[in-house]
N, C-alpha and C positions, 0 to 999 in steps of 0.2 A: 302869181303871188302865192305862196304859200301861206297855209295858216298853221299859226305857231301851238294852236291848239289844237290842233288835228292828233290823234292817236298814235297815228302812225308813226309820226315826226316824233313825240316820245318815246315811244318803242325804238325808233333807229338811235335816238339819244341814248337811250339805259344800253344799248348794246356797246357804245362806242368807250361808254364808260363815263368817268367825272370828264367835267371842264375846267377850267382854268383858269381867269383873266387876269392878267397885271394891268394894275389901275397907275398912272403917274400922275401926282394931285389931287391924292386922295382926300387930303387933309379940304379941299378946298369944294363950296356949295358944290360945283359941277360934279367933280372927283365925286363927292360924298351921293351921290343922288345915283351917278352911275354906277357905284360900288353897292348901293344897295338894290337897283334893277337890275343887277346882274346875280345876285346872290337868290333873288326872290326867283331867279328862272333858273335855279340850281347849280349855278358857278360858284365854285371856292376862287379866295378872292386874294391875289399878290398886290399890296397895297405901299406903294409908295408915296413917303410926303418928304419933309423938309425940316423946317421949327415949328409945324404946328402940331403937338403930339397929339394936344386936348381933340381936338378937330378931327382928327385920325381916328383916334378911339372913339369917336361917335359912329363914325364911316363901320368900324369894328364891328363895335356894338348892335349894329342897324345890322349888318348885314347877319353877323352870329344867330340873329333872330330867325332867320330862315334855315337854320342846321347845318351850312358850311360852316367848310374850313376858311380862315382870317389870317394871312402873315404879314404884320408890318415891318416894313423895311426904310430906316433912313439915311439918305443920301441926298449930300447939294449938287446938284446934276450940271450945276453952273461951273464947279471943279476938276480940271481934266482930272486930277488924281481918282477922286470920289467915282467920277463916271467911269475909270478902269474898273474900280473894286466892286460897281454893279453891275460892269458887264459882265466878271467875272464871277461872281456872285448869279447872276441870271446861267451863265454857259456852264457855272459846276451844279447847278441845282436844280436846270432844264428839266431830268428827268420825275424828281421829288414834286418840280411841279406841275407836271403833266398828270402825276399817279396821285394826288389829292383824291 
């Protein structure tokens, strides 16, 4: 097992550069909780929700407190159309957010 506090394990992080996570359900307790554990271990944060915006901006909010980057993005993932325009959306902008 690795420990995530180990020195070393930082140092091979700062060299690899930023992270990245896309959250799907951000707006939602789960989504919101893992959008801000992942922020506080220095991931900029690709946040998807749906109708809930209020929700989302808290997930935002919460996470901005740790000094990443926050993009919200919404899409009803239930919609073939919607789910073309983020896949396309994720494959034209893969690189912007790898380089956060």
């Amino acid at each position: 097992m690795i420990d995530i506090h180990n020195s070393e394990v930082r140092r091979l992080d700062s060299k690899m550069g930023t992270k990245t996570a896309l959250i799907t359900g951000a707006s939602s307790d789960i989504g919101q909780a893992v959008t801000t554990s992942l922020a506080a271990n220095g991931f900029n944060i690709a946040a998807h929700y749906y109708n809930n915006l209020a929700a989302a901006m808290v997930a935002k909010n919460a996470a901005r407190k740790y000094g990443v980057e926050v993009g919200l993005f919404r899409y009803d993932l239930v919609q073939p159309e919607q789910q073309k325009e983020w896949w396309m959306l994720l494959l034209n902008n893969s690189m912007k957010l790898m380089s956060w």
